[in-house]
C-alpha positions as CSV (number, residue, x, y, z in Angstrom):
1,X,17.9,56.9,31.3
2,X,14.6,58.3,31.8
3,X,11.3,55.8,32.6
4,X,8.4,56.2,29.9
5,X,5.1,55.2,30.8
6,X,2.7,54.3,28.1
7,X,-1.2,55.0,29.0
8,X,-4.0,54.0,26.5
9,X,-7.1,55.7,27.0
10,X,-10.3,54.1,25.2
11,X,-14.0,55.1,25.1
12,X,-17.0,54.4,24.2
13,X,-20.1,56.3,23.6
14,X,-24.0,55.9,23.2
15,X,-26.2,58.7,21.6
16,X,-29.8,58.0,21.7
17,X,-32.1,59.8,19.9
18,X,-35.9,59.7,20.7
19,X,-38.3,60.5,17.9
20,X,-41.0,59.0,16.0
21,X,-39.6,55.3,16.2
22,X,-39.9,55.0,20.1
23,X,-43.5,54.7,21.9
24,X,-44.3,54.5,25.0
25,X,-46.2,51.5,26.2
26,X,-46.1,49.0,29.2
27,X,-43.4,46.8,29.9
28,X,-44.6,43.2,31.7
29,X,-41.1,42.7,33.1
30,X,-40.1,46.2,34.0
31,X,-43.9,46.4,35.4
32,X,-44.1,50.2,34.2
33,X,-44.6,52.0,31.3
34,X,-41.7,52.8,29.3
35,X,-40.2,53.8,26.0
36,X,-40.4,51.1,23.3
37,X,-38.8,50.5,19.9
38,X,-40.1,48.3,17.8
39,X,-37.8,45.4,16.5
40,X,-37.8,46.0,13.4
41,X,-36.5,49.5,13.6
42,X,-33.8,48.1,16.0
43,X,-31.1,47.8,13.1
44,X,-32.1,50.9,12.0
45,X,-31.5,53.0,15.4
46,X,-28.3,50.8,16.3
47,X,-25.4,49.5,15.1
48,X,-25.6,46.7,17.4
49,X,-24.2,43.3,16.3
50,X,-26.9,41.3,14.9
51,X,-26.2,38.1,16.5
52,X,-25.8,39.9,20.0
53,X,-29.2,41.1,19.9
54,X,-30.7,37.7,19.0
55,X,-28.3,36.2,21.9
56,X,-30.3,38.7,24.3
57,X,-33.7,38.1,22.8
58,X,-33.2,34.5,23.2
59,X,-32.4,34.8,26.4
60,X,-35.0,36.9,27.9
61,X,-32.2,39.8,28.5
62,X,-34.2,42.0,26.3
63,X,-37.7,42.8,27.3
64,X,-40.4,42.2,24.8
65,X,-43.9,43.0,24.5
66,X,-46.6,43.1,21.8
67,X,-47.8,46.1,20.2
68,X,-52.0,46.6,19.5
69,X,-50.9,45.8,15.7
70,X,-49.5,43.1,16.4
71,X,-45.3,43.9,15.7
72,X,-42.7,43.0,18.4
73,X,-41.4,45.8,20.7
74,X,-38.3,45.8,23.0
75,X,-37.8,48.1,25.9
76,X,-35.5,50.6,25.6
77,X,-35.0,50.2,29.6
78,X,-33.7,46.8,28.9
79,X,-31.5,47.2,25.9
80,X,-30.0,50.4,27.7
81,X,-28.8,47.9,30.4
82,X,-27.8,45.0,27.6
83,X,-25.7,47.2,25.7
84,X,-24.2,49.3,29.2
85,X,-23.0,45.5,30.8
86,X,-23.5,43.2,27.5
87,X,-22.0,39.9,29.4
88,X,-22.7,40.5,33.3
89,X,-21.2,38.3,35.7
């Protein structure tokens, strides 16, 4: 009788699309200047988990800064890297 060999491939993919809702502005952690969505757009762009994002924005995982009107913006630097290694070791 012949051996079978079952393989399961899966993937995962990330399309970001830079447009009006991204800025660019300085980061305080990253020190540089660097693309920045503001967090009230962020359910819009993603379809993050909710409760995941607060996780990382409690934590200091996401990089936040404050815009000149006074809204909340998050690095996209730093979400690229939360989202690309969500629990790191």
């Amino acid at each position: 009788m012949a051996k079978q060999t079952k393989i399961t491939i899966e993937t995962d993919s990330l399309l970001i699309l830079r447009g009006r809702s991204t800025s660019r502005a300085w980061c305080p952690l990253c020190a540089a200047e660097g693309e920045m969505i503001a967090l009230e757009n962020l359910g819009i762009l993603s379809n993050l988990d909710r409760p995941a994002v607060e996780e990382w924005l409690n934590s200091g995982k996401l990089h936040r800064a404050q815009a000149a009107d006074g809204s909340e913006l998050i690095c996209l630097d730093s979400l690229l890297a939360r989202v690309r290694n969500p629990k790191p070791s």
